[in-house]
C-alpha positions as a Markdown table, in Angstrom:
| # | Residue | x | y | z |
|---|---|---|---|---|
| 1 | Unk | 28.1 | -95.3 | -154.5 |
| 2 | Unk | 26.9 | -91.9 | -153.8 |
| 3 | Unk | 25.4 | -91.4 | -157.5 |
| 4 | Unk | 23.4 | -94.7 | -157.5 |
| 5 | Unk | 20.8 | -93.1 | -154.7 |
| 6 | Unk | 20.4 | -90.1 | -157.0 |
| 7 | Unk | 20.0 | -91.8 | -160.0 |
| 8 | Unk | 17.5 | -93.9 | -158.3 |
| 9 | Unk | 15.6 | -90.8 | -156.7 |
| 10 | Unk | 15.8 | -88.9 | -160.2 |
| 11 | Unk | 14.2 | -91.8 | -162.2 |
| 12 | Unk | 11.5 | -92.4 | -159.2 |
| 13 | Unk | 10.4 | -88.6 | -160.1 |
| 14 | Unk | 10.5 | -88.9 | -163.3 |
| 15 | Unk | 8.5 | -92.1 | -163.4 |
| 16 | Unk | 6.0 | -89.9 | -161.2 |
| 17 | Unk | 5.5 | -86.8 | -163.0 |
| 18 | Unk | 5.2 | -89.4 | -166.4 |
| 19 | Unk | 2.1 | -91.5 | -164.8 |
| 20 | Unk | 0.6 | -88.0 | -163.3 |
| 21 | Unk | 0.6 | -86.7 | -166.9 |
| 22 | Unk | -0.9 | -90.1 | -168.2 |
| 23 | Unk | -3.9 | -89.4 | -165.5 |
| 24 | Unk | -4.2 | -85.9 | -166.3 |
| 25 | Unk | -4.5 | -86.9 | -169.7 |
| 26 | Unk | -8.0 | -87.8 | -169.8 |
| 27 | Unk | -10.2 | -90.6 | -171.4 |
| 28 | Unk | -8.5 | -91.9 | -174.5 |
| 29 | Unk | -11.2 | -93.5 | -177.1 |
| 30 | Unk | -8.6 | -94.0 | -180.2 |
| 31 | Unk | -7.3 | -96.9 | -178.9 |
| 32 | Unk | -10.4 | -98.8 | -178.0 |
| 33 | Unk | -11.8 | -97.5 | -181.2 |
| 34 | Unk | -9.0 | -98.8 | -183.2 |
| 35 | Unk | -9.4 | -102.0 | -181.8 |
| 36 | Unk | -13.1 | -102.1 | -182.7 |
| 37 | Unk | -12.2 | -100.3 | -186.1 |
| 38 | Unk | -9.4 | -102.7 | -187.4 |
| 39 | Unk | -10.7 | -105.5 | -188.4 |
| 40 | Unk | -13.1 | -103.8 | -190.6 |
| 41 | Unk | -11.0 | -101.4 | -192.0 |
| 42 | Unk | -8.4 | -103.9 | -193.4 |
| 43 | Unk | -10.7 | -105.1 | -195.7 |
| 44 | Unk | -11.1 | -101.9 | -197.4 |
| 45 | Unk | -7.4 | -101.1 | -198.1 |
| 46 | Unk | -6.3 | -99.9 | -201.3 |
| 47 | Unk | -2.7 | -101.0 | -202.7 |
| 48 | Unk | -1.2 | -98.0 | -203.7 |
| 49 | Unk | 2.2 | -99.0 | -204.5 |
| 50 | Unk | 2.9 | -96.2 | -207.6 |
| 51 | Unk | 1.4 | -93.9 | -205.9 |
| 52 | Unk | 3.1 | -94.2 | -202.7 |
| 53 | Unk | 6.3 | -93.7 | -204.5 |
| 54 | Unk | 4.9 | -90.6 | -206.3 |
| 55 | Unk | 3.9 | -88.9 | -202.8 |
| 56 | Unk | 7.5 | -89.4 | -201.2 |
| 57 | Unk | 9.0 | -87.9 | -203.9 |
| 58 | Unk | 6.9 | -85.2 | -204.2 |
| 59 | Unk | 7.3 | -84.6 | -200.4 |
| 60 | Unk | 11.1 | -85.2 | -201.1 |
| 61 | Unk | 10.5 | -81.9 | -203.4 |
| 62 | Unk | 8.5 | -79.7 | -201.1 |
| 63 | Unk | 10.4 | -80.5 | -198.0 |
| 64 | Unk | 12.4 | -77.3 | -197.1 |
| 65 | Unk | 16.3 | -77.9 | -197.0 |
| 66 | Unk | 17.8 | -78.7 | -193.3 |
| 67 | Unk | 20.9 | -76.9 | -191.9 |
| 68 | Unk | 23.4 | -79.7 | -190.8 |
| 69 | Unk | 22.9 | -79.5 | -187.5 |
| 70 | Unk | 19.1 | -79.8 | -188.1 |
| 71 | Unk | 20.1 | -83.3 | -190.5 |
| 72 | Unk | 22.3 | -84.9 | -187.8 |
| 73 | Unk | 19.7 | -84.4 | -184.9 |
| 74 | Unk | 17.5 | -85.5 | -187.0 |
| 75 | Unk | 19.7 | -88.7 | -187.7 |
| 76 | Unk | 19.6 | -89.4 | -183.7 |
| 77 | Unk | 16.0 | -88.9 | -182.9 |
| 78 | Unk | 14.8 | -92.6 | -182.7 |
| 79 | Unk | 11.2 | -93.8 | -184.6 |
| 80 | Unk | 11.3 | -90.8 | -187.1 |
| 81 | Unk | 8.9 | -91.9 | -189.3 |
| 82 | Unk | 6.2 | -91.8 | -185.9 |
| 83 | Unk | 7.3 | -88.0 | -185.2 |
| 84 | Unk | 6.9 | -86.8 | -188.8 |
| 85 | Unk | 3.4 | -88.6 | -188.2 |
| 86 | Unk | 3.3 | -86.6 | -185.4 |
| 87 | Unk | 3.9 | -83.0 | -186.8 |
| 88 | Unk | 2.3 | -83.6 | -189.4 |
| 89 | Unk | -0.9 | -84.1 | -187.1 |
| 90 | Unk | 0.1 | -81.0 | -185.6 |
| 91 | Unk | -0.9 | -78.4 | -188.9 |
| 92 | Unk | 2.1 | -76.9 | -188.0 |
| 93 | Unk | 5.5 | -76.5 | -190.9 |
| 94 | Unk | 7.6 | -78.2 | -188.2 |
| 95 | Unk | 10.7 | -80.2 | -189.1 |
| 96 | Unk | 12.5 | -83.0 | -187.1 |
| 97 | Unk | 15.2 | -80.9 | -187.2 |
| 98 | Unk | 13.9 | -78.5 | -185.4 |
| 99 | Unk | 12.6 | -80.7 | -183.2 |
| 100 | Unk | 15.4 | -81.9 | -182.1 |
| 101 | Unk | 16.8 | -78.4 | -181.9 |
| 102 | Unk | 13.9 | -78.1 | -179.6 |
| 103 | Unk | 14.7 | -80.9 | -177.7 |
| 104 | Unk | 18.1 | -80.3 | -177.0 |
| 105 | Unk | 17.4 | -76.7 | -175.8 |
| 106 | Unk | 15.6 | -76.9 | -173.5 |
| 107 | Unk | 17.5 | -80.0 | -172.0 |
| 108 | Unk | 20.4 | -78.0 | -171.6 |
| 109 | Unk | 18.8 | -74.5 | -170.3 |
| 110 | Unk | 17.1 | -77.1 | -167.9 |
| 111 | Unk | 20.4 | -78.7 | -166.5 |
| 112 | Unk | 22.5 | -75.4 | -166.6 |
| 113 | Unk | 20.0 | -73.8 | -164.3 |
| 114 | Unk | 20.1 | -76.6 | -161.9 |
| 115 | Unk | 23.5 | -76.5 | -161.6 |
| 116 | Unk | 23.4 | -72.9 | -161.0 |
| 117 | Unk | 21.6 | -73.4 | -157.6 |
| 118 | Unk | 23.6 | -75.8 | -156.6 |
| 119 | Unk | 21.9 | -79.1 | -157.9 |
| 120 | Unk | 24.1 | -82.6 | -158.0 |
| 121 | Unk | 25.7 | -82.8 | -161.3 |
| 122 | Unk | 23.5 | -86.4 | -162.0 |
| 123 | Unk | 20.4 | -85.5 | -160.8 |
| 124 | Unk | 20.4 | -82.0 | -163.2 |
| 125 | Unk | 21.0 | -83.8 | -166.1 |
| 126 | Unk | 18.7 | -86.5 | -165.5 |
| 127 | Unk | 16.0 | -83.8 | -165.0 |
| 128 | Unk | 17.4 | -82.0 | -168.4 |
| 129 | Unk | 16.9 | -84.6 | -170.2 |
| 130 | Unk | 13.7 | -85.9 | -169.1 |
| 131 | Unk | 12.1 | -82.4 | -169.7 |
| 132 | Unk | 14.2 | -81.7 | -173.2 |
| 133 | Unk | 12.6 | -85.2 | -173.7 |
| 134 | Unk | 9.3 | -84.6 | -172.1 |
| 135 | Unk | 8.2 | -81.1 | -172.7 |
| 136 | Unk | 8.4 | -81.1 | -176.8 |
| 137 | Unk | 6.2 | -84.2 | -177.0 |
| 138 | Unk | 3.8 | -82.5 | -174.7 |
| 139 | Unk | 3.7 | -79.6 | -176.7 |
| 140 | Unk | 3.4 | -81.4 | -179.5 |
| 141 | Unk | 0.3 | -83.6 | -178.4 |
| 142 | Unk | -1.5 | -80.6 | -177.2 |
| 143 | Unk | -0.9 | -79.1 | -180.2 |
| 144 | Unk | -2.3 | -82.6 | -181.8 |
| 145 | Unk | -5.3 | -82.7 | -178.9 |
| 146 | Unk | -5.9 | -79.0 | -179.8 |
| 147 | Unk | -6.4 | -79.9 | -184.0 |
| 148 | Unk | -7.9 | -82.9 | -183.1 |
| 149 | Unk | -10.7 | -80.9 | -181.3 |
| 150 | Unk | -11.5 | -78.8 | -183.5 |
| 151 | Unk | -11.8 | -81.3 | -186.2 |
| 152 | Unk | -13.9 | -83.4 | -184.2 |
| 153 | Unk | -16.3 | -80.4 | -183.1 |
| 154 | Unk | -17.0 | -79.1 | -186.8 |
| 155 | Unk | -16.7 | -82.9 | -188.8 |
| 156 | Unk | -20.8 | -83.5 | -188.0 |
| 157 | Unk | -21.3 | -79.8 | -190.0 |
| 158 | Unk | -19.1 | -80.7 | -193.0 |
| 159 | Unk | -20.8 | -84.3 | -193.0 |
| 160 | Unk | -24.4 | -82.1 | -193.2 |
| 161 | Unk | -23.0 | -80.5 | -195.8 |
| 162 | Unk | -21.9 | -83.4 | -197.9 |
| 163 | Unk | -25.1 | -84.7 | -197.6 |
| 164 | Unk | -26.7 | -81.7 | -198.7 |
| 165 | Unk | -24.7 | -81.8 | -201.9 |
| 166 | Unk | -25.2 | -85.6 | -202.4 |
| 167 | Unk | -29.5 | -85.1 | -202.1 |
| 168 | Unk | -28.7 | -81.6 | -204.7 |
| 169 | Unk | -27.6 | -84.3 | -207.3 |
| 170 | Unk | -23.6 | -83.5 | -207.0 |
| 171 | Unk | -21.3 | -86.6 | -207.1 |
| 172 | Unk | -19.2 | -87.4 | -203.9 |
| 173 | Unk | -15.7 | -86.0 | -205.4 |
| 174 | Unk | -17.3 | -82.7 | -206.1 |
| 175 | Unk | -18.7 | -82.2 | -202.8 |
| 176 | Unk | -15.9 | -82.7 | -201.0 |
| 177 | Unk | -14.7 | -79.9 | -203.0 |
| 178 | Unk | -17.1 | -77.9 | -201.8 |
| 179 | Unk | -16.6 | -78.9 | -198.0 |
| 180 | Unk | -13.1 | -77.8 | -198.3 |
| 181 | Unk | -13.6 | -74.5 | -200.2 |
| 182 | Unk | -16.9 | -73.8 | -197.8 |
| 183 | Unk | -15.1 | -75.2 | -194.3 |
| 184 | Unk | -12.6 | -73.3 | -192.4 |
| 185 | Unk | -10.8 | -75.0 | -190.0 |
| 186 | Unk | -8.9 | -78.3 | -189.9 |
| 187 | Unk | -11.8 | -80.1 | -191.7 |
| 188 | Unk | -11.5 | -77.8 | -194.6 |
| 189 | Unk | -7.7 | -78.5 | -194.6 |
| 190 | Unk | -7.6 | -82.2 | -194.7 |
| 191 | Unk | -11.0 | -82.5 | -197.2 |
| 192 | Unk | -8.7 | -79.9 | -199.6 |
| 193 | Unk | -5.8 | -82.4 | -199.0 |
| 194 | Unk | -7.8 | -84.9 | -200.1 |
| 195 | Unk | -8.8 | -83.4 | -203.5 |
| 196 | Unk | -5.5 | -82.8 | -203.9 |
| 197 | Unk | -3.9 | -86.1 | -203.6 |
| 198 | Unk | -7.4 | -87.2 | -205.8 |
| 199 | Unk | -5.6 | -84.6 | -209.0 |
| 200 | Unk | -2.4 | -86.6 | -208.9 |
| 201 | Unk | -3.9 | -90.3 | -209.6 |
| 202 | Unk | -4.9 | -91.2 | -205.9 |
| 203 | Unk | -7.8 | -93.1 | -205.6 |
| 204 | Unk | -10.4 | -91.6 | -203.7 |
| 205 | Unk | -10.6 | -95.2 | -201.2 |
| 206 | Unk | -6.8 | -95.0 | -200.9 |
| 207 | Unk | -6.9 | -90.6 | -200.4 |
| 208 | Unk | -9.8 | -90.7 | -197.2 |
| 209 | Unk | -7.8 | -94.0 | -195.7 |
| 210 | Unk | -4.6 | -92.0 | -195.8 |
| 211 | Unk | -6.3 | -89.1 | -194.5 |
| 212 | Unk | -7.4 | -91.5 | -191.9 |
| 213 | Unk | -4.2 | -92.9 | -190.6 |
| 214 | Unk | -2.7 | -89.2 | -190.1 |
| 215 | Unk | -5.7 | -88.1 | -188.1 |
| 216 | Unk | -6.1 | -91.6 | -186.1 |
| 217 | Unk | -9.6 | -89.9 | -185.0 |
| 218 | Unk | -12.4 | -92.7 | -184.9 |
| 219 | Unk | -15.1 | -90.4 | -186.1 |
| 220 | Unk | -13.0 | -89.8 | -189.5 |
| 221 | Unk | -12.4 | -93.4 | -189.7 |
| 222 | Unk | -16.4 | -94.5 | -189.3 |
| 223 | Unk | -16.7 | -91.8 | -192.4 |
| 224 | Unk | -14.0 | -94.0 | -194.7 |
| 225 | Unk | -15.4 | -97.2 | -193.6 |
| 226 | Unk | -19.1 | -95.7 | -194.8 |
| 227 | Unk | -17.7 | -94.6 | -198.2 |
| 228 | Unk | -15.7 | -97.2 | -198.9 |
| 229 | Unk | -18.6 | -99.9 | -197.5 |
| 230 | Unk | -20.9 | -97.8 | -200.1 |
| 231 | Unk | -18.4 | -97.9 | -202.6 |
| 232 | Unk | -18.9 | -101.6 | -202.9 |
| 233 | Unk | -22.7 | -102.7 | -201.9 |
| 234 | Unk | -24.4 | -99.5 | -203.3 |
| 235 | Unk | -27.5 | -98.4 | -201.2 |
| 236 | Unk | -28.3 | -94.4 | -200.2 |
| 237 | Unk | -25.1 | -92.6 | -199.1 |
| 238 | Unk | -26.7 | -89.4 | -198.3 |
| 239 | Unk | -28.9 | -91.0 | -195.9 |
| 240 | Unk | -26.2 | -93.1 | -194.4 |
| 241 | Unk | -23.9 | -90.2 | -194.2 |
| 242 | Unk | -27.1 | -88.2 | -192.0 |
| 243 | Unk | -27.4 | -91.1 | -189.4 |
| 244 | Unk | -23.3 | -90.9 | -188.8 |
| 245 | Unk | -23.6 | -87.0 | -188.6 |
| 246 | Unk | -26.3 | -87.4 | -185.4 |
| 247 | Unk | -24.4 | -90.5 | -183.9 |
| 248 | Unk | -21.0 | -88.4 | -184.0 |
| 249 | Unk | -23.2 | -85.8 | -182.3 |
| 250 | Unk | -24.1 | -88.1 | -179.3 |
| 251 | Unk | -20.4 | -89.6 | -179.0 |
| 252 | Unk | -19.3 | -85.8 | -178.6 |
| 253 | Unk | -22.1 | -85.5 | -176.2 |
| 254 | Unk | -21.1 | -89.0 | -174.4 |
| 255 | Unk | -17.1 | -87.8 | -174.4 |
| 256 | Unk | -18.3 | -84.4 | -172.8 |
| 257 | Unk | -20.6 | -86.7 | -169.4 |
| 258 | Unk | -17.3 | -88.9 | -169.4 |
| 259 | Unk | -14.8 | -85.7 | -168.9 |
| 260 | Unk | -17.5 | -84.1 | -166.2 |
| 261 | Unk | -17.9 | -87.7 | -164.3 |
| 262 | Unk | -13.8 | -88.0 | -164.7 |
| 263 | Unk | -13.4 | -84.0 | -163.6 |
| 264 | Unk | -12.9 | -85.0 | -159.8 |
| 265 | Unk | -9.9 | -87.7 | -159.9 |
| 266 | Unk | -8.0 | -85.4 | -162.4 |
| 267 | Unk | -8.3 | -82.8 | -160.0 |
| 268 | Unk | -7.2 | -85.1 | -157.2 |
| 269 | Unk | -4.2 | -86.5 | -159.2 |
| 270 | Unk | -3.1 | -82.9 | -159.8 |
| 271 | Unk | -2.9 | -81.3 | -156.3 |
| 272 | Unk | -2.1 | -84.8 | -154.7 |
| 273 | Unk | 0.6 | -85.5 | -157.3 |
| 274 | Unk | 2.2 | -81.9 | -157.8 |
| 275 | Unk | 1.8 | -81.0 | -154.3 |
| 276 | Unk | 5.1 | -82.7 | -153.1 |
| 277 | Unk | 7.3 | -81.5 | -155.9 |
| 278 | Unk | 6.1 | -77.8 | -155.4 |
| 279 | Unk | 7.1 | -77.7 | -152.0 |
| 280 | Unk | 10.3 | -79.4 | -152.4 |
| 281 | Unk | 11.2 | -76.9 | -154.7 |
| 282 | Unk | 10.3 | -74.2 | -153.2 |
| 283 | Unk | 12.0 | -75.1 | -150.0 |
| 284 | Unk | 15.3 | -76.5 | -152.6 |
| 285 | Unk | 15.4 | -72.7 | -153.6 |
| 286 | Unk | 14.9 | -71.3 | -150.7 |
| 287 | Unk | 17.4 | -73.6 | -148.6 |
| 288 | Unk | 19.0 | -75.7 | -150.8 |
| 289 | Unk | 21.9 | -77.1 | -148.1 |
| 290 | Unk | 18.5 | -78.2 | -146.0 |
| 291 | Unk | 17.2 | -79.9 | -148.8 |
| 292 | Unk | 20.7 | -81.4 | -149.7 |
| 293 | Unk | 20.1 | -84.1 | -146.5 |
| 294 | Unk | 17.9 | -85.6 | -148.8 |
| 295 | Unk | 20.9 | -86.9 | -151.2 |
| 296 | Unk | 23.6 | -87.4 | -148.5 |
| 297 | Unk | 21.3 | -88.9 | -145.7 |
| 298 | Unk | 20.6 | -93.0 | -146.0 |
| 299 | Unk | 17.3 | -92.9 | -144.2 |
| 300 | Unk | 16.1 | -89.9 | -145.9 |
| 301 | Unk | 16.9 | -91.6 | -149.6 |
| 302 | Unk | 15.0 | -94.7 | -148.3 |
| 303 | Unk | 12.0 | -92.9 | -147.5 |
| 304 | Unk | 11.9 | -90.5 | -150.4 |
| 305 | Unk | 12.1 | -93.4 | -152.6 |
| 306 | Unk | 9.7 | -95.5 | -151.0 |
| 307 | Unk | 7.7 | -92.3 | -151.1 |
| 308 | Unk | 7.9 | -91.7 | -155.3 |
| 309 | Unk | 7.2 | -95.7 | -155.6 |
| 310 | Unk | 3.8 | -94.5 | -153.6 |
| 311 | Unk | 3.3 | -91.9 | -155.7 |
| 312 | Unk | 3.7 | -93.7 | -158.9 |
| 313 | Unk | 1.2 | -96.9 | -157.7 |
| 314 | Unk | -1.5 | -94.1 | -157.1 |
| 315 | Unk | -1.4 | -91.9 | -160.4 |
| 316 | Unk | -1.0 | -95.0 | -162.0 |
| 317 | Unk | -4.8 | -96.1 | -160.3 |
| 318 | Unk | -5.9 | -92.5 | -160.6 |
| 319 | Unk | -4.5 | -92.6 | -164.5 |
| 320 | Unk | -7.0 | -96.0 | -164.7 |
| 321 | Unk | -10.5 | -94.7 | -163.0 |
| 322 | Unk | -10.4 | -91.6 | -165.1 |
| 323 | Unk | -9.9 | -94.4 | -168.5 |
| 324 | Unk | -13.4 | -94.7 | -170.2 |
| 325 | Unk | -13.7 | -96.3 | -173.0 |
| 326 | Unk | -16.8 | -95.9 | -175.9 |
């Protein structure tokens, strides 16, 4: 009966630290913008069947060979096609291999050195695993959020200079040539990509809307929707391409008043929500048989509980007034 309180008191702080990260994480606009983008963007799908096939195997051929370890973690990571998404957003060569190498370290370091100071045997390794779990997909997404950013700062510039090339007299294919040759940078990566998948057969619709799916950034999916869109009805692409270069400009500008006006509740959520945990550590390291009274001790599992169930309604309203959407 013992382990049932710890269980409880481990999953209540993990719970916690999960919705503090969720309000620390900022205004999200890829979901809303998804929402708003969807229906639009179904229309313009290209069937790529052929090609599809042609791209796995050739990713079958450039993929670097997996130790065996590597393959069998790999085999246990759940959703594996959504984490290859996921490093592949990253710009990094990571595997899921070594992902899950990753994951696994650090659960174990994590538990080992809890049970060094003299932590219950239940509550280090639900800790371990909720950090070998937790920290690799947060260094993963800032990794993501890091690309993502930079993309999104220097997309208006390489949408100038496609629209410089289109007014020159240079077809579309050929600029975006040029914007990956000229561009440094993510934006200069993923425009190269897509010349590359355009000399192996790929369509130049189905190329930007794959592009598009890895990146899951609504300002690279308002530039498919405008090429595919001209694609079809014909009309002045240069100047369509210049009014989406200055209203990117003004949602970076909008994204930049939303993280000043949301600036004051993250910093709330983060001393409010870390304070407790810092000082129970520190006092666990410094007196851990003190701290003990809070596993052994009814009333004081009631009220720590009742405590992290406080915690967890309040970052989760903290993690919704920082939520704009636009």
């Amino acid at each position: 009966m013992a382990l049932l309180p710890l269980l409880m008191v481990g999953l209540g702080a993990a719970a916690v630290l999960g919705l503090l990260w969720l309000a620390l994480s900022g205004p999200s606009a890829q979901r809303a913008s998804a929402r708003r983008l969807t229906s639009l963007r179904d229309r313009h799908l290209v069937s790529a069947t052929g090609s599809n096939a042609m791209e796995a195997q050739l990713r079958r051929i450039s993929t670097t060979p997996a130790s065996g370890l590597e393959l069998t973690l790999t085999r246990l990571l759940p959703n594996r096609e959504q984490l290859e998404k996921r490093l592949a957003m990253t710009g990094k060569s990571w595997t899921l291999g070594q992902y899950g190498l990753a994951t696994l370290g650090v659960g174990v370091v994590v538990a080992g050195l809890l049970l060094v100071e003299g932590t219950p045997v239940l509550l280090a390794l639900v800790f371990g695993a909720f950090l070998g779990l937790g920290l690799p997909h947060l260094v993963v997404s800032q990794f993501i959020k890091r690309r993502i950013a930079r993309f999104t700062a220097a997309f208006p510039d390489a949408i100038d200079l496609l629209v410089r090339g289109l007014r020159s007299g240079l077809p579309v294919t050929e600029t975006m040539g040029v914007v990956g040759q000229e561009v440094d940078g993510p934006v200069g990566e993923e425009f190269r990509a897509i010349i590359d998948k355009m000399k192996i057969g790929r369509t130049l619709d189905a190329a930007l809307q794959e592009t598009a799916d890895r990146l899951g950034t609504p300002e690279f999916q308002f530039f498919t929707i405008t090429i595919a869109i001209q694609r079809e009805t014909g009309g002045n692409l240069a100047e369509t391409l210049n009014n989406l270069s200055d209203v990117l400009r003004k949602r970076a500008q909008m994204k930049l008043k939303i993280k000043a006006m949301s600036s004051e509740s993250k910093a709330s959520a983060l001393i409010v929500g870390s304070l407790p945990f810092i000082v129970f550590g520190l006092v666990w390291f410094i007196n851990n048989t003190y701290m003990m009274h809070f596993f052994t001790d009814q009333r004081l599992i009631v009220a720590g509980g009742g405590g992290l169930v406080w915690m967890a309604i309040g970052a989760f309203i903290m993690a919704k007034m920082v939520n704009f959407e636009i």
